[in-house]
N, CA, C and O atoms as a CHARMM CRD file, in Angstrom:
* protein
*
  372
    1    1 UNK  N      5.01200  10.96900  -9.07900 PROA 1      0.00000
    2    1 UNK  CA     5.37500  10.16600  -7.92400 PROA 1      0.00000
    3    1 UNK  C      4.29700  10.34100  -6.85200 PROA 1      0.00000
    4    1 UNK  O      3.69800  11.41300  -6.94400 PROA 1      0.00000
    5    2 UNK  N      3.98300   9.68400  -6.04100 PROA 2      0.00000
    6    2 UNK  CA     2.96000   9.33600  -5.10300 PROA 2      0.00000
    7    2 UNK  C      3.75000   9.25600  -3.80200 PROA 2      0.00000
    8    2 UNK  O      4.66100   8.42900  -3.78700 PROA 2      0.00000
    9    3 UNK  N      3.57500   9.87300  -2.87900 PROA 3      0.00000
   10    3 UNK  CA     3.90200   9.20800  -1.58100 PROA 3      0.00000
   11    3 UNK  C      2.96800   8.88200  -0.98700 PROA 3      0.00000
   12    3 UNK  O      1.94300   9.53100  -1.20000 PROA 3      0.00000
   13    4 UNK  N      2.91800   7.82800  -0.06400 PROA 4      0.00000
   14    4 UNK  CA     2.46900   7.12800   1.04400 PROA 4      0.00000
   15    4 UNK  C      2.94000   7.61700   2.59300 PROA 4      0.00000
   16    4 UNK  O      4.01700   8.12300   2.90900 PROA 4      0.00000
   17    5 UNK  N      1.96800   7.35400   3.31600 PROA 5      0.00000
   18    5 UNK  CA     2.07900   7.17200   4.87800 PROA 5      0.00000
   19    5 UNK  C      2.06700   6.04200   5.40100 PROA 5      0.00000
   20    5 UNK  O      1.17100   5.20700   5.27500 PROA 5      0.00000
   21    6 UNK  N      3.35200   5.90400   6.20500 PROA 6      0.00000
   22    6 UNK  CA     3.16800   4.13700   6.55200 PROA 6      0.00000
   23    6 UNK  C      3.73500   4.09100   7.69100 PROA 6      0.00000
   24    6 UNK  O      4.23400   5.06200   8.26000 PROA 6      0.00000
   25    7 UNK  N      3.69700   2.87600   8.13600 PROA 7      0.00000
   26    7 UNK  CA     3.93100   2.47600   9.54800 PROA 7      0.00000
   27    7 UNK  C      4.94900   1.07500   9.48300 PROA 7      0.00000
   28    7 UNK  O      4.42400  -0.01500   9.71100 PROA 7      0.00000
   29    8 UNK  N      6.20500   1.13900   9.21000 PROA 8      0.00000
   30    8 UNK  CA     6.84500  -0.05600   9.17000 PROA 8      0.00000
   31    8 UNK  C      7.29100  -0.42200  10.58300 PROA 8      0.00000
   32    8 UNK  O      8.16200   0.17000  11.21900 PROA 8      0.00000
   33    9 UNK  N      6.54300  -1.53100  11.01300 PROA 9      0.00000
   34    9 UNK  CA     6.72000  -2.10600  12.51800 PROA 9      0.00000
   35    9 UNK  C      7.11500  -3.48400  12.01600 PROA 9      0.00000
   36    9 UNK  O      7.13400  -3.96800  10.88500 PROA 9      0.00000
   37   10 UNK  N      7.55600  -4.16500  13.72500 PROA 10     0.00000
   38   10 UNK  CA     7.97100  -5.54200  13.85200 PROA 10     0.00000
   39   10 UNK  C      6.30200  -5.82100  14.52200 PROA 10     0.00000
   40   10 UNK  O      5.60400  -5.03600  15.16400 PROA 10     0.00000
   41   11 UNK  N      6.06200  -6.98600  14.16700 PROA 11     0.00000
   42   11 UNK  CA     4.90200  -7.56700  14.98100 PROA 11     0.00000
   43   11 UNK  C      5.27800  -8.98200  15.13200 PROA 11     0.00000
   44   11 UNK  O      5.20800  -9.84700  14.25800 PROA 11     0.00000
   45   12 UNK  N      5.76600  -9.13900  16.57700 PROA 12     0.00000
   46   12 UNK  CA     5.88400 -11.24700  16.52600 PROA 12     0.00000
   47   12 UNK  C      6.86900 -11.10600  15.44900 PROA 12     0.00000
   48   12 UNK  O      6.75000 -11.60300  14.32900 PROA 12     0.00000
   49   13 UNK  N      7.89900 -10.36000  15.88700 PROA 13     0.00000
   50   13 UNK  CA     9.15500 -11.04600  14.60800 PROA 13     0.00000
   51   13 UNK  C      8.72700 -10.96000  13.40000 PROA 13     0.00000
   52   13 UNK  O      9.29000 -11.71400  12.60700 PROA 13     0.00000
   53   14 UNK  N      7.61100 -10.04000  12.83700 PROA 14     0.00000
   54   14 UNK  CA     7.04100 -10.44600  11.31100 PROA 14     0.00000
   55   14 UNK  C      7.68000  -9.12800  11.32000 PROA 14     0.00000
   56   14 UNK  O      7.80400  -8.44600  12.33700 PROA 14     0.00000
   57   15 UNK  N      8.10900  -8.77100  10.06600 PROA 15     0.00000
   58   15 UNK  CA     8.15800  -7.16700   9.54400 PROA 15     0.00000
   59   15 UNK  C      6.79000  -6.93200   8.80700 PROA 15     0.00000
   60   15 UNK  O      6.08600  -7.83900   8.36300 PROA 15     0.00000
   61   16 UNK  N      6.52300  -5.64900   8.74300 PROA 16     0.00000
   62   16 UNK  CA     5.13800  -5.39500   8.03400 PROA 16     0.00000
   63   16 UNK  C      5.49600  -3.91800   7.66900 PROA 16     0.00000
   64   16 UNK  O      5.96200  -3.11900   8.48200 PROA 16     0.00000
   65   17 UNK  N      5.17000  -3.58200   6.07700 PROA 17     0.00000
   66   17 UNK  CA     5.23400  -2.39500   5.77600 PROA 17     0.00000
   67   17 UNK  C      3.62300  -1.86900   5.20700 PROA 17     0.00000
   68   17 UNK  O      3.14200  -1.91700   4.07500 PROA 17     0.00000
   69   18 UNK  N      2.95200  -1.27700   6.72500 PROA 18     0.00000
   70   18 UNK  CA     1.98500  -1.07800   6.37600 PROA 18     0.00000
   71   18 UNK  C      1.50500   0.14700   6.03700 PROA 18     0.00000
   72   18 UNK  O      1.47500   1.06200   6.86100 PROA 18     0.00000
   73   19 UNK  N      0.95000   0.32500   4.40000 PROA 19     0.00000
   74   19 UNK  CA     0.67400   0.97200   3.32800 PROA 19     0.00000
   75   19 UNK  C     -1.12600   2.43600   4.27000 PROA 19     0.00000
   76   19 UNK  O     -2.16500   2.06600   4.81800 PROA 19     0.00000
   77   20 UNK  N     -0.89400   3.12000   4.14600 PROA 20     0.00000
   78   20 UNK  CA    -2.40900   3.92000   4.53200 PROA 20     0.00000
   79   20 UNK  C     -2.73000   4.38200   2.71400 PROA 20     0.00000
   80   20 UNK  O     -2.04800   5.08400   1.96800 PROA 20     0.00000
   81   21 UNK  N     -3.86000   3.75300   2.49200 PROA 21     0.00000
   82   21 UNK  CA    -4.28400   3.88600   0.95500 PROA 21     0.00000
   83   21 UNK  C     -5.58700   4.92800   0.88700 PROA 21     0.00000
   84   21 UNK  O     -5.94700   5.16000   2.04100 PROA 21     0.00000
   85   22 UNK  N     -6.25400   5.49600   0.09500 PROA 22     0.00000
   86   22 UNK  CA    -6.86500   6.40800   0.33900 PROA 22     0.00000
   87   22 UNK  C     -8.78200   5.14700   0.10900 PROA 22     0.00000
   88   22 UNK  O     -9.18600   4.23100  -0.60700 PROA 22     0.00000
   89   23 UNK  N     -9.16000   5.79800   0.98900 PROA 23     0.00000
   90   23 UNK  CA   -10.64000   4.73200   0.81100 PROA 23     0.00000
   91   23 UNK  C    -11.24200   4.28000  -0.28600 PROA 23     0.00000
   92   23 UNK  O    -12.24700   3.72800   0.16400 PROA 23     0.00000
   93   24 UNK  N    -11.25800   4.16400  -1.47500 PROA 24     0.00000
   94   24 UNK  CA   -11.60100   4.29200  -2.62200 PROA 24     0.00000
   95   24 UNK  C    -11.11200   2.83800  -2.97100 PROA 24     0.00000
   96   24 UNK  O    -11.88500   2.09200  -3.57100 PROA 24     0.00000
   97   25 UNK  N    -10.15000   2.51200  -2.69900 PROA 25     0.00000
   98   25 UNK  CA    -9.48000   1.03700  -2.51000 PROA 25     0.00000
   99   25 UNK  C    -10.43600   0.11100  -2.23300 PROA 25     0.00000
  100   25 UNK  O    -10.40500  -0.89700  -2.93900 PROA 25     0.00000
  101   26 UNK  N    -11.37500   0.18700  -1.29800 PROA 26     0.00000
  102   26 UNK  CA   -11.98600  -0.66500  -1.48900 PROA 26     0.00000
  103   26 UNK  C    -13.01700  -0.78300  -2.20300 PROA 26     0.00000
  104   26 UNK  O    -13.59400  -1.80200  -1.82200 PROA 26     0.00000
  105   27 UNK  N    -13.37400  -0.47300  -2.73900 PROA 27     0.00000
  106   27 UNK  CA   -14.19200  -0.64100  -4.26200 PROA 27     0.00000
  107   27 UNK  C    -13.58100  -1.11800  -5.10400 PROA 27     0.00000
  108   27 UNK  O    -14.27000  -1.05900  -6.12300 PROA 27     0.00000
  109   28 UNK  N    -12.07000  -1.86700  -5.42100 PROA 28     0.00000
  110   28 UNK  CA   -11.16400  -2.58300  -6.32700 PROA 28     0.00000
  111   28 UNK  C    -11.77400  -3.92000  -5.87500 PROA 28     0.00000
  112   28 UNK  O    -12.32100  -4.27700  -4.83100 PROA 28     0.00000
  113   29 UNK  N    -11.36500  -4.77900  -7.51000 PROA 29     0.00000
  114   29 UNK  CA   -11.59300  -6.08200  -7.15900 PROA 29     0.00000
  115   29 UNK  C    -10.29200  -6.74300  -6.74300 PROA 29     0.00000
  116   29 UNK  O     -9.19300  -6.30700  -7.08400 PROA 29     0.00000
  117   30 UNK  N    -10.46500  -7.76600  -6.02300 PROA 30     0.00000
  118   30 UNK  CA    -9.22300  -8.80400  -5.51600 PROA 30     0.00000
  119   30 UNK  C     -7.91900  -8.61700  -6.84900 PROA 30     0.00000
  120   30 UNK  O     -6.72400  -8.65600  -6.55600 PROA 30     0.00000
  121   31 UNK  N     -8.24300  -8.48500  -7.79900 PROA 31     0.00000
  122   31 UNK  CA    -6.99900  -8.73800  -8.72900 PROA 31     0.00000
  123   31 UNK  C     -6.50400  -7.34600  -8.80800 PROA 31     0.00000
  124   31 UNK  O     -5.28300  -7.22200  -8.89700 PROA 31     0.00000
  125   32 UNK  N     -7.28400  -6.19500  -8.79000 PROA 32     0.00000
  126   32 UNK  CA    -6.36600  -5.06100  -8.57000 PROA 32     0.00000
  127   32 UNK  C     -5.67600  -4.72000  -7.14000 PROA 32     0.00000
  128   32 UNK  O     -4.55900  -4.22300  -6.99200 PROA 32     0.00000
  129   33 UNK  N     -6.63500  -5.11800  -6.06700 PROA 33     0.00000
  130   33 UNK  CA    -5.85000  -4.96700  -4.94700 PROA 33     0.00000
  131   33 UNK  C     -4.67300  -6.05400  -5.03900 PROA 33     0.00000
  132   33 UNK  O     -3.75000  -5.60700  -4.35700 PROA 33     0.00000
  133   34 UNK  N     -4.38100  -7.05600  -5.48700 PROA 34     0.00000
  134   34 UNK  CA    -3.06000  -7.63100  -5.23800 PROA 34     0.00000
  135   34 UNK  C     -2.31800  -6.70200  -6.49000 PROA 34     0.00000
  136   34 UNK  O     -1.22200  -6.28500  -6.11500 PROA 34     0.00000
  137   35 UNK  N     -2.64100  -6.32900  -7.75600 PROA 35     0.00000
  138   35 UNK  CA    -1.65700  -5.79800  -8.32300 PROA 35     0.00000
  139   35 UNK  C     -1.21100  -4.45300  -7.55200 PROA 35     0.00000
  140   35 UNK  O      0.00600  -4.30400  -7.44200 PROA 35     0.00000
  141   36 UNK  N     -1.92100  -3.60100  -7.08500 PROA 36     0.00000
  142   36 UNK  CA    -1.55600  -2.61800  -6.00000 PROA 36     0.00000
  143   36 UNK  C     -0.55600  -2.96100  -5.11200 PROA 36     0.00000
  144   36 UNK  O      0.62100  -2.60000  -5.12800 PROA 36     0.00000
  145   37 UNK  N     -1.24200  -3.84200  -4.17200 PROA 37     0.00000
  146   37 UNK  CA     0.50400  -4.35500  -3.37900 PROA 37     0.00000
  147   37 UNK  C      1.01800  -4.74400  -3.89600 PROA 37     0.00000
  148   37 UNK  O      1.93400  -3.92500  -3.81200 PROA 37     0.00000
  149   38 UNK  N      1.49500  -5.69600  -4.76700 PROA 38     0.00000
  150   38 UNK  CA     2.78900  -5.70900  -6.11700 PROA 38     0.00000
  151   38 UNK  C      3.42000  -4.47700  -6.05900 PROA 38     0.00000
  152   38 UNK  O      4.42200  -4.22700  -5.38900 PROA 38     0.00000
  153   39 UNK  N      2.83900  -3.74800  -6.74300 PROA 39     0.00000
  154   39 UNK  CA     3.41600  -2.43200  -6.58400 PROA 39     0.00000
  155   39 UNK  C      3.95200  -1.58500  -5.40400 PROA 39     0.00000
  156   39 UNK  O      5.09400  -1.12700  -5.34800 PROA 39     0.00000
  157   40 UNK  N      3.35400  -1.49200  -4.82500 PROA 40     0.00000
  158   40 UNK  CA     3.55300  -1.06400  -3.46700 PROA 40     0.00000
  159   40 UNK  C      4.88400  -2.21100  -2.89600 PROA 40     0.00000
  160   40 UNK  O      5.53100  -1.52100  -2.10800 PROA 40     0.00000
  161   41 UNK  N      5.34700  -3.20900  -2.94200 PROA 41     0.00000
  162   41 UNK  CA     5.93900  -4.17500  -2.50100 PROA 41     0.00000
  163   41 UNK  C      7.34100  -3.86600  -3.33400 PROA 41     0.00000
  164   41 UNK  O      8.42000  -4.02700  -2.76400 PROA 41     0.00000
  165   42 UNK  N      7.29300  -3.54400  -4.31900 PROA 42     0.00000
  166   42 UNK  CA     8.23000  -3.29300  -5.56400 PROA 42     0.00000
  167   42 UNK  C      9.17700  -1.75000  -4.94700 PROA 42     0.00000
  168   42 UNK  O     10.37400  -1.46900  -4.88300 PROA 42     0.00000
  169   43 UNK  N      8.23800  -1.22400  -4.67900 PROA 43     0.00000
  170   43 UNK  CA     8.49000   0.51900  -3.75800 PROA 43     0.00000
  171   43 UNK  C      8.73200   0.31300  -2.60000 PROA 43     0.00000
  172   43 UNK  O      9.32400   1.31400  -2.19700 PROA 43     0.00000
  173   44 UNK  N      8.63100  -0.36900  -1.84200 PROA 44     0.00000
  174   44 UNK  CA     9.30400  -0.93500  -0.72800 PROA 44     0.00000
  175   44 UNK  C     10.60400  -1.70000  -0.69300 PROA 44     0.00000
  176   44 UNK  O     11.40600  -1.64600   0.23900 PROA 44     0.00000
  177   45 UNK  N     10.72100  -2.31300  -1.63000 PROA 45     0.00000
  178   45 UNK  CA    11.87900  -3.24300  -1.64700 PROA 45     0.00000
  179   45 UNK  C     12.83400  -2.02100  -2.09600 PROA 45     0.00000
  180   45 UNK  O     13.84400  -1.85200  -1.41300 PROA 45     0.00000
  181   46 UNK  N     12.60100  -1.14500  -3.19600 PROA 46     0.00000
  182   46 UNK  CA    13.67400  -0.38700  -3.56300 PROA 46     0.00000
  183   46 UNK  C     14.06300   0.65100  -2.43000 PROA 46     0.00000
  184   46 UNK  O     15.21200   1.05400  -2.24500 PROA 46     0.00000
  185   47 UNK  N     12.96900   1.02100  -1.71100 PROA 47     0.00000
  186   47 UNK  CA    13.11800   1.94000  -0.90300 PROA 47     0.00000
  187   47 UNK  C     14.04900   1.16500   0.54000 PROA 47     0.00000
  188   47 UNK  O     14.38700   1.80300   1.53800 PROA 47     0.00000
  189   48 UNK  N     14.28600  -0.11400   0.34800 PROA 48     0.00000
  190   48 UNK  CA    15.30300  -1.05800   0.90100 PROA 48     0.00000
  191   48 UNK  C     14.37300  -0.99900   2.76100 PROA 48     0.00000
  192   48 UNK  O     14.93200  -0.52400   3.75000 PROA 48     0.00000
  193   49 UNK  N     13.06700  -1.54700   2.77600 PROA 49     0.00000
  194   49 UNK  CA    11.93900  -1.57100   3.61400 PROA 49     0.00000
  195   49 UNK  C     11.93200  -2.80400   3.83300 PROA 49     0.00000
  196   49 UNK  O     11.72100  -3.35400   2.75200 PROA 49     0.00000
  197   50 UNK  N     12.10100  -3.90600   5.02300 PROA 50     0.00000
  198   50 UNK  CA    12.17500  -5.45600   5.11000 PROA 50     0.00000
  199   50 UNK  C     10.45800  -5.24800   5.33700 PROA 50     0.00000
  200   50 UNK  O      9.71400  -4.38800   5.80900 PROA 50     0.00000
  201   51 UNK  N     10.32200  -6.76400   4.61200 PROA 51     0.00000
  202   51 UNK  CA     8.50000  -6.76700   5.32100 PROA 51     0.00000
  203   51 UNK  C      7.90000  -6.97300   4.27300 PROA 51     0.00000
  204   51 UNK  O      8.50300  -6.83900   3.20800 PROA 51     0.00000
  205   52 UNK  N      6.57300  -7.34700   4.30300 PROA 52     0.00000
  206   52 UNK  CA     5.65100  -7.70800   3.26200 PROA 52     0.00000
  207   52 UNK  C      4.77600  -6.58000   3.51500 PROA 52     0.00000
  208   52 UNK  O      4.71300  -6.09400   4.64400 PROA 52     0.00000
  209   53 UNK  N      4.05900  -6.10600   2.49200 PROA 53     0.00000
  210   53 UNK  CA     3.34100  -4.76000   2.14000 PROA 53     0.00000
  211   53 UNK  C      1.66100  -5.28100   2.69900 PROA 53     0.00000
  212   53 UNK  O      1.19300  -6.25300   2.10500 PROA 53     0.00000
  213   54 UNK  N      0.89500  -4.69700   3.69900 PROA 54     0.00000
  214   54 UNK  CA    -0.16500  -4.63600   4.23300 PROA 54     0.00000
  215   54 UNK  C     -0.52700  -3.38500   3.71400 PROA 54     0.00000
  216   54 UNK  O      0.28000  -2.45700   3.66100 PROA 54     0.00000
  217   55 UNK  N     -2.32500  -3.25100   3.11700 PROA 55     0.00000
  218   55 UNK  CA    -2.54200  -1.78600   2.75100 PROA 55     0.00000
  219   55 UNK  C     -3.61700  -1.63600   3.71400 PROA 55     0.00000
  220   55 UNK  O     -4.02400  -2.74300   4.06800 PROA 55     0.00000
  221   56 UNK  N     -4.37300  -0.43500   4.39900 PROA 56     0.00000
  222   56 UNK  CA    -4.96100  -0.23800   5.09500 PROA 56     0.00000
  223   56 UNK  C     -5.62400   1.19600   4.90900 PROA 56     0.00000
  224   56 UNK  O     -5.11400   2.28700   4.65500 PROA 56     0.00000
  225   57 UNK  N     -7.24800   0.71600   5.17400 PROA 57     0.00000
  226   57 UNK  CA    -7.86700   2.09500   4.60100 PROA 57     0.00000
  227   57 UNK  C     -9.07500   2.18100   5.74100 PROA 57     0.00000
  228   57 UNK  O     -9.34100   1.07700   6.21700 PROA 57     0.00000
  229   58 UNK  N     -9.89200   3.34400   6.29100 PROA 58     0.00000
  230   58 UNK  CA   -11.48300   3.62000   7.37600 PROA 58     0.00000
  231   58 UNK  C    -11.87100   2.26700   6.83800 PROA 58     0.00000
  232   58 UNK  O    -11.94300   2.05900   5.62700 PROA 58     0.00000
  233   59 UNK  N    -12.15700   1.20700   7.89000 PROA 59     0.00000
  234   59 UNK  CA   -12.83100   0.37700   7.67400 PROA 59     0.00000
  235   59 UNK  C    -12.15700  -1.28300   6.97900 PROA 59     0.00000
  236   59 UNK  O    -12.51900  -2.35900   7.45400 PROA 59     0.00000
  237   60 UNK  N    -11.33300  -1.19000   6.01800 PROA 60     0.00000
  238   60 UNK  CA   -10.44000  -2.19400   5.42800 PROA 60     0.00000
  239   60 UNK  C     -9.36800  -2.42100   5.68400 PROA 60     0.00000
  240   60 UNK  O     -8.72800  -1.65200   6.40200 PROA 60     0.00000
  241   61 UNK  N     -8.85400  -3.50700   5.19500 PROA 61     0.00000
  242   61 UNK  CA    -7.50100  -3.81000   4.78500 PROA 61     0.00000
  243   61 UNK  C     -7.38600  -4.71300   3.91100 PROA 61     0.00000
  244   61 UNK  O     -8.26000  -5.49300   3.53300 PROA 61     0.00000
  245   62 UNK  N     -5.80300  -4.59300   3.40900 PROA 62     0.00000
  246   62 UNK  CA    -5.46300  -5.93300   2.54400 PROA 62     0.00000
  247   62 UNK  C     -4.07600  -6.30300   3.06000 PROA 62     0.00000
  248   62 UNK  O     -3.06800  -5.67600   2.73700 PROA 62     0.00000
  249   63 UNK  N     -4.07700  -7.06800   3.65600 PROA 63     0.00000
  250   63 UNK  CA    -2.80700  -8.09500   3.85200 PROA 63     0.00000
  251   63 UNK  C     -2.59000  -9.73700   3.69400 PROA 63     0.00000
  252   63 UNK  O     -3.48900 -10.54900   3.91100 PROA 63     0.00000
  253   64 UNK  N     -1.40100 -10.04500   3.32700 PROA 64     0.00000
  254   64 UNK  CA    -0.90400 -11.67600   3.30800 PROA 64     0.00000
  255   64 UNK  C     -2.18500 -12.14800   4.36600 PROA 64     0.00000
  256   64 UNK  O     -2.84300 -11.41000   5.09900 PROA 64     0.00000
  257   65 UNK  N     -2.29700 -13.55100   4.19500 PROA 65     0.00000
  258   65 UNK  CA    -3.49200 -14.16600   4.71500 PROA 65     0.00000
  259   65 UNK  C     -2.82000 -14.39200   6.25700 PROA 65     0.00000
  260   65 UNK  O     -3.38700 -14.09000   7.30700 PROA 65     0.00000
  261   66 UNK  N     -1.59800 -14.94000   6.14600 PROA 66     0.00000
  262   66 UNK  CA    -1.02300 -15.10900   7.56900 PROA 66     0.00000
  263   66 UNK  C     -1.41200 -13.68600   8.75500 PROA 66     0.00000
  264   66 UNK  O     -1.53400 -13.61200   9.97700 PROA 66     0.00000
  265   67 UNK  N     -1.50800 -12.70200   7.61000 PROA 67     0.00000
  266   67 UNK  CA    -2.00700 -11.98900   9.00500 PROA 67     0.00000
  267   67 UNK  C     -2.79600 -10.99700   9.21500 PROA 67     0.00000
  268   67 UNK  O     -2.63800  -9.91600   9.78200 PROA 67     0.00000
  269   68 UNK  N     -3.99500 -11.67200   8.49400 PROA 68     0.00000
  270   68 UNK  CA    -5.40500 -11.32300   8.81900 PROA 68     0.00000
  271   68 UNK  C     -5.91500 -11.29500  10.46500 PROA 68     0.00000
  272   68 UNK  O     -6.91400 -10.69100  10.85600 PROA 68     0.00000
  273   69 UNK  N     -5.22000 -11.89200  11.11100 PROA 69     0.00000
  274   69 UNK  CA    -5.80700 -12.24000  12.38400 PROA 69     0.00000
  275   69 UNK  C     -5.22700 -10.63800  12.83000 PROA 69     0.00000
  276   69 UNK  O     -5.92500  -9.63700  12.99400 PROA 69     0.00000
  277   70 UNK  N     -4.03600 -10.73000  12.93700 PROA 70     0.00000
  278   70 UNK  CA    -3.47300  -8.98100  13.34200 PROA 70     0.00000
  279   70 UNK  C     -4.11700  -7.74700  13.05200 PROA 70     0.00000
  280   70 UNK  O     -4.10800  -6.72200  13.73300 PROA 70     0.00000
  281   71 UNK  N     -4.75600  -7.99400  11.80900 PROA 71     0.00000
  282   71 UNK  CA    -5.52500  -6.52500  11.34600 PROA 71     0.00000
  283   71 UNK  C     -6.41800  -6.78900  11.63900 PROA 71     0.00000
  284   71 UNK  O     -7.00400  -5.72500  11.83800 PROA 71     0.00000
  285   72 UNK  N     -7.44000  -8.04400  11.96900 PROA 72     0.00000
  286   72 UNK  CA    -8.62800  -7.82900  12.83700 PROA 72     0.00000
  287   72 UNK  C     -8.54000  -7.76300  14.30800 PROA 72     0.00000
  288   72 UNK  O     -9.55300  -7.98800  14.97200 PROA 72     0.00000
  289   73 UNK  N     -7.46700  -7.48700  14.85200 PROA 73     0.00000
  290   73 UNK  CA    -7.94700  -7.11900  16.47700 PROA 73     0.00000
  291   73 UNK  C     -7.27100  -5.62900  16.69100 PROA 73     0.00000
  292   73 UNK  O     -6.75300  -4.91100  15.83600 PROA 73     0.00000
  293   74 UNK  N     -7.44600  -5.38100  18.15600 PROA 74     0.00000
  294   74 UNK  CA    -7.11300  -4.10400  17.84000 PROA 74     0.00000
  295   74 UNK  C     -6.13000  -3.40000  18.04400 PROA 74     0.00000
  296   74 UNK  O     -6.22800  -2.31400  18.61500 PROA 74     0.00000
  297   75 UNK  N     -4.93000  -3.91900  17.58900 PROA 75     0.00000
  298   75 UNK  CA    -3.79600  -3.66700  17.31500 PROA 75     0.00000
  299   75 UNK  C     -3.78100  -2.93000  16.18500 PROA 75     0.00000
  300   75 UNK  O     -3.53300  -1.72900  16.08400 PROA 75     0.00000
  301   76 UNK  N     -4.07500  -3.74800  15.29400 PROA 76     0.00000
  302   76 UNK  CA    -4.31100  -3.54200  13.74700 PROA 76     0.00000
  303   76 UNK  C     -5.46000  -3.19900  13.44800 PROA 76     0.00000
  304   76 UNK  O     -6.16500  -3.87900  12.70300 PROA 76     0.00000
  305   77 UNK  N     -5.84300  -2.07100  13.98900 PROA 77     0.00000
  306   77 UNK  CA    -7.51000  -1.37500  13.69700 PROA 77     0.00000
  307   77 UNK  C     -6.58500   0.11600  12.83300 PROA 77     0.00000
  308   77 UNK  O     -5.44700   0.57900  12.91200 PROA 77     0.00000
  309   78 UNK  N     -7.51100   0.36300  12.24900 PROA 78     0.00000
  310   78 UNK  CA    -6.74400   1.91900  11.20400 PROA 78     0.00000
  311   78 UNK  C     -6.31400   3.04100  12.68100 PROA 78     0.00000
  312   78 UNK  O     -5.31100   3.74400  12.80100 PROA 78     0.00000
  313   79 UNK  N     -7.14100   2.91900  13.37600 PROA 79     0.00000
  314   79 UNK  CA    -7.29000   4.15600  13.84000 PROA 79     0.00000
  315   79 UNK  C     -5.52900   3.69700  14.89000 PROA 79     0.00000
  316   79 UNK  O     -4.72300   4.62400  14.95700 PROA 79     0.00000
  317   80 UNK  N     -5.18500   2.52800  15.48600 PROA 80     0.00000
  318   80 UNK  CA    -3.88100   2.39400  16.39000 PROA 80     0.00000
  319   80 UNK  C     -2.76400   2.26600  15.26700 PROA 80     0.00000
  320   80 UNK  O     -1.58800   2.54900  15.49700 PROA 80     0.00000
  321   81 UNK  N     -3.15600   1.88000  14.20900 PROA 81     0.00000
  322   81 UNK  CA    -1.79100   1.67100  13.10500 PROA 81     0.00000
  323   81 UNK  C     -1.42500   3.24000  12.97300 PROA 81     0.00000
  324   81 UNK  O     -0.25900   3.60300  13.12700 PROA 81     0.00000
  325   82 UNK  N     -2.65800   4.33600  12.62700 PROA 82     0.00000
  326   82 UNK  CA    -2.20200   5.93100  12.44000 PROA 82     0.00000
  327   82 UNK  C     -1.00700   6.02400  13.05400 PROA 82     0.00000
  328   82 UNK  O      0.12600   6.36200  12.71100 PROA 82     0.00000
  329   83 UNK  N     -1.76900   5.46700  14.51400 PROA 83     0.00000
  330   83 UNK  CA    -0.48600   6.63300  15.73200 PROA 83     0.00000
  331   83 UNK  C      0.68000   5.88900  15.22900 PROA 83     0.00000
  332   83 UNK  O      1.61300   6.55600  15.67600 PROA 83     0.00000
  333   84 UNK  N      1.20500   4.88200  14.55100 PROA 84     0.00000
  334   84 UNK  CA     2.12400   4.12100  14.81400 PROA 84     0.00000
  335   84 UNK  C      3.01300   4.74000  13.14000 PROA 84     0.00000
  336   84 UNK  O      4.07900   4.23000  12.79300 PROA 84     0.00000
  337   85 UNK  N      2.63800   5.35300  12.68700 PROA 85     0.00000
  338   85 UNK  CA     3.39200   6.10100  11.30100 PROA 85     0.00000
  339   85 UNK  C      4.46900   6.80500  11.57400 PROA 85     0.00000
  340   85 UNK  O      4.58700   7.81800  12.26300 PROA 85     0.00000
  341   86 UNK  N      5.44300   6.04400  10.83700 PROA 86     0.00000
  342   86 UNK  CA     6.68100   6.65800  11.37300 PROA 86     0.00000
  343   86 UNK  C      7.64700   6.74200  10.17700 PROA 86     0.00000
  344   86 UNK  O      8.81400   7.11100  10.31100 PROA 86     0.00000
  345   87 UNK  N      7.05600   6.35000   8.90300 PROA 87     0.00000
  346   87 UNK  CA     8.28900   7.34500   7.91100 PROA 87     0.00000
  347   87 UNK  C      7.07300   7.22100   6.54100 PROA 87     0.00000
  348   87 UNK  O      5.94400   6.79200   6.77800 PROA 87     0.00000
  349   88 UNK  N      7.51500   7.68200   5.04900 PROA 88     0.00000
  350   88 UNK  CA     6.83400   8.00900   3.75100 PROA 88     0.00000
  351   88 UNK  C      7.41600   6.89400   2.96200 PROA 88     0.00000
  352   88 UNK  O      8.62100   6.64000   2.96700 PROA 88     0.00000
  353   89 UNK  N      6.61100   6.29800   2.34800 PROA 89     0.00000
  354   89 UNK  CA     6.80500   5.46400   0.98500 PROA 89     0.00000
  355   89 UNK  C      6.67700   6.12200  -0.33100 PROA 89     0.00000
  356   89 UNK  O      5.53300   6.25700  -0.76700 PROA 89     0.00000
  357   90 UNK  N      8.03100   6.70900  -1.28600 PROA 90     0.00000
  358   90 UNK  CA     7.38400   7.29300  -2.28200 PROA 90     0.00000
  359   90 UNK  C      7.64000   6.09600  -3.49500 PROA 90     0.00000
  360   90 UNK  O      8.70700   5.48700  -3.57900 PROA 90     0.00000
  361   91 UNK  N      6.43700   5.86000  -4.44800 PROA 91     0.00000
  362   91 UNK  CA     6.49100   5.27600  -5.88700 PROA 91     0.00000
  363   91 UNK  C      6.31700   6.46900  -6.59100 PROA 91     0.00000
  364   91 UNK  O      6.01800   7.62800  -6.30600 PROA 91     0.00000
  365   92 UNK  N      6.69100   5.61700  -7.94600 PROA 92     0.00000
  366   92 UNK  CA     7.03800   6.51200  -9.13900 PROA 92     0.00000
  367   92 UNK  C      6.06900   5.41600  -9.84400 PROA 92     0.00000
  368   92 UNK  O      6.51700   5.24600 -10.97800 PROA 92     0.00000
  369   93 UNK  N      4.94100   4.61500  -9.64200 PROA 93     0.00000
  370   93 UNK  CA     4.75400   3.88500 -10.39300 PROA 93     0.00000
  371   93 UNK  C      2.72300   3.88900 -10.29500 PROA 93     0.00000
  372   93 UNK  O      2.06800   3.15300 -11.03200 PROA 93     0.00000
């Protein structure tokens, strides 16, 4: 089992369960990073988490396209999402 550090916030009425992934992530291609959040999304839902799964790593992210704009300003910079961690995501997967 794996746990995660995450930050499940409201932003603008959106839920977001955002994932802290270890840097290495970004060196995946587009088809593993969406099978990752699949997964990650799958561990959220069971873990009964409202929100669509954002992953976030020094420097990256991967989230739904709707809200790319959020993780590029600085709201959604790695370093203000940290302070904002407020419970563990564990998968078994």
């Amino acid at each position: 089992m794996t746990t995660f550090e995450i930050a499940h916030i409201n932003e603008q009425g959106i839920n977001v369960v955002v994932v802290f992934v270890e840097p290495s992530v970004a060196h995946k291609s587009q088809h593993e990073l969406d099978a990752i959040a699949a997964t990650l999304q799958q561990c959220a839902r069971s873990a009964k988490l409202a929100g669509s799964i954002a992953m976030v790593w020094p420097g990256g992210f991967w989230a739904p396209q709707n809200q790319h704009a959020f993780f590029k300003s600085p709201g959604g910079s790695f370093a203000t999402l940290r302070s904002r961690i407020n419970k563990t995501l564990n998968c078994s997967a």
